[in-house]
C-alpha positions in Angstrom: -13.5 -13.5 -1.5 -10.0 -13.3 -1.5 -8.6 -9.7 -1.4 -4.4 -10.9 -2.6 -2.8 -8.6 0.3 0.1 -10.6 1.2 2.9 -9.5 4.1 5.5 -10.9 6.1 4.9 -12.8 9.3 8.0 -13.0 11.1 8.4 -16.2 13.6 8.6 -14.1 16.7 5.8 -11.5 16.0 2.2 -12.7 15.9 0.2 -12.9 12.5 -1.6 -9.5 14.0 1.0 -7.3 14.2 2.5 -8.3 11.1 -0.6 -7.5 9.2 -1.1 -4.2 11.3 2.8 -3.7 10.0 2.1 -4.1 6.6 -1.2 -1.9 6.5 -3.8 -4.2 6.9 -6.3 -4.1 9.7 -7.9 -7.2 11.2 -10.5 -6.7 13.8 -8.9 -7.0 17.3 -10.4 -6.4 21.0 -7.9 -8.2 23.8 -4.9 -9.3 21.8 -4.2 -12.0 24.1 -7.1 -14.4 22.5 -9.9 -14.8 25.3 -12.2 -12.5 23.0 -12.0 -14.3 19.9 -12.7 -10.5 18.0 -9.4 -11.9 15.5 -11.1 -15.0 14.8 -10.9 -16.3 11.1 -9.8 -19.0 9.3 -7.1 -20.4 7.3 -7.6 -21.7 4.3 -6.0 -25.2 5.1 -8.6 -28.1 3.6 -9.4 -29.1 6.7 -6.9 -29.0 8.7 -5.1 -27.4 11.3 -3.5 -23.8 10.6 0.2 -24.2 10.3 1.0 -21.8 13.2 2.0 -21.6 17.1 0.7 -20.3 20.4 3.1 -19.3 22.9 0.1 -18.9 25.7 -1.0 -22.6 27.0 -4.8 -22.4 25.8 -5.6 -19.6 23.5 -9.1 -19.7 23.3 -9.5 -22.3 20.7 -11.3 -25.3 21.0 -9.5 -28.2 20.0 -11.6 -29.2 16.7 -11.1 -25.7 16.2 -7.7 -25.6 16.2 -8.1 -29.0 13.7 -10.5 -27.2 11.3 -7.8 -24.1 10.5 -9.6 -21.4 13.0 -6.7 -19.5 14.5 -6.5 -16.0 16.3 -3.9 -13.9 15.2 -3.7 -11.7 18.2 -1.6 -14.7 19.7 -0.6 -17.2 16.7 2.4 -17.0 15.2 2.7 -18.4 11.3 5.4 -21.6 11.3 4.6 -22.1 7.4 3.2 -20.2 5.1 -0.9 -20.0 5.0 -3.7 -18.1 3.6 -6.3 -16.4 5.9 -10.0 -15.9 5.2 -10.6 -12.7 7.3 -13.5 -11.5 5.8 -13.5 -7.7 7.6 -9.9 -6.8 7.2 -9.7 -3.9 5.7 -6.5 -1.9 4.0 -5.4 1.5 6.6 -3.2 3.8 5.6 0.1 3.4 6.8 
């Protein structure tokens, strides 16, 4: 389950690129969320992931959103959260 690779998501650079900065790879396609390739979920009890979208409708559904599923291609952490990405793997940096 839980792998305990932790990193740094600034407030202005999206959850992806921070992992991708810190050597961890999460599956990506379109990086602007209308693939859903990033999907995965954060480990919130139920509710939604503490983070932001600057693009209007990222393609999330609204219970989605409620239930913790984010897409880190576009969100951007506001709080700190843990995310259940089951094929991220570690690159070398």
């Amino acid at each position: 389950m839980p792998s305990g690779w932790q990193f740094d998501a600034p407030v202005d650079m999206p959850i992806l690129l921070a992992a991708q900065a810190a050597g961890i790879k999460l599956p990506s396609l379109c990086r602007n969320g209308t693939c859903r390739a990033c999907l995965c979920q954060a480990q919130t009890g139920g509710v939604g992931a503490p983070v932001t979208y600057r693009i209007e409708w990222p393609g999330l559904s609204r219970d989605e959103k409620m239930q913790g599923w984010l897409l880190p291609c576009c969100a951007y952490a506001s709080a700190d959260l843990v995310i259940d990405a089951s094929d991220a793997v570690r690159a070398a940096l």
